[in-house]
N, C-alpha and C positions, 0 to 999 in steps of 0.2 A: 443498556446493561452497564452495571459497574462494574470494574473487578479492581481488587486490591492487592497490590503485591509487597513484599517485604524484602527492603533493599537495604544493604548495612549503610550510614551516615558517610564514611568514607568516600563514599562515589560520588555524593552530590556537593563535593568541598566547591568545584571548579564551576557547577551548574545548578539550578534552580534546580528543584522537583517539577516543574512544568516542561522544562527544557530537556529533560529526559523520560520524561512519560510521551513527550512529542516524537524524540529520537524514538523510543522503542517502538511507538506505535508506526513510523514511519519506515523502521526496518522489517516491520512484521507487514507491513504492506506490501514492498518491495519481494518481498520471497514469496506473498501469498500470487501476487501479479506475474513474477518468474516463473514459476510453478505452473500458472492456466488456472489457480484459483480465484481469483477477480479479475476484473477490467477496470482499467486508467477511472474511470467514474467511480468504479466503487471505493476502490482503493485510495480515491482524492475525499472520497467522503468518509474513509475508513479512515484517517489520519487527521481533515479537520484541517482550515486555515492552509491550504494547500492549492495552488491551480494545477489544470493537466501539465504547462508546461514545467513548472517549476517539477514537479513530482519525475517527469520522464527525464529531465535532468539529473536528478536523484536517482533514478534509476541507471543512469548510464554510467555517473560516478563509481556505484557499486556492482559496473560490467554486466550490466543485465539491458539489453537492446532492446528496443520496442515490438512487443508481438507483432508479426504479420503472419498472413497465412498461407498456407502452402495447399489449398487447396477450396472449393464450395463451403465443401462439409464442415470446414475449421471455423469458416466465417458464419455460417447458418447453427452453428452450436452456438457461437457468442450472442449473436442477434437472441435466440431463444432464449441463454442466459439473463441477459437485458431486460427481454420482456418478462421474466421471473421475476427480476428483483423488482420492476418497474410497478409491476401489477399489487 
């Protein structure tokens, strides 16, 4: 999928257009992973040029701590998620 968005010139004095299409894409991962909308896999392939660990570093930067679970059911929902996206 592509999407196109319309940013005023002023933003990108300091940074490439790549360097912040990377940024956005990499904070829109980070809130979708906060959230319980992806997993560290998806969200390293949703942002591109990224490894797990570099990403959960980025994550922790912007105070958001690595899922764990508080229960089966937590971890048995991920697992299922996985094999969603896997299949």
């Amino acid at each position: 999928m592509h999407l196109t968005i319309e940013i005023p010139d002023k933003y990108l004095l300091h940074q490439s257009s790549e360097d912040l299409a990377r940024q956005l894409k990499l904070n829109t991962a980070i809130e979708m992973y906060k959230n319980g909308l992806s997993t560290v896999s998806s969200a390293v392939d949703f942002v591109g040029n990224i490894d797990p660990t570099e990403f959960l570093y980025e994550c922790k930067k912007h105070g958001v701590d690595p899922q764990t679970y508080e229960n089966i059911e937590g971890l048995e929902a991920e697992v299922a998620m996985l094999d969603k996206e896997l299949s």
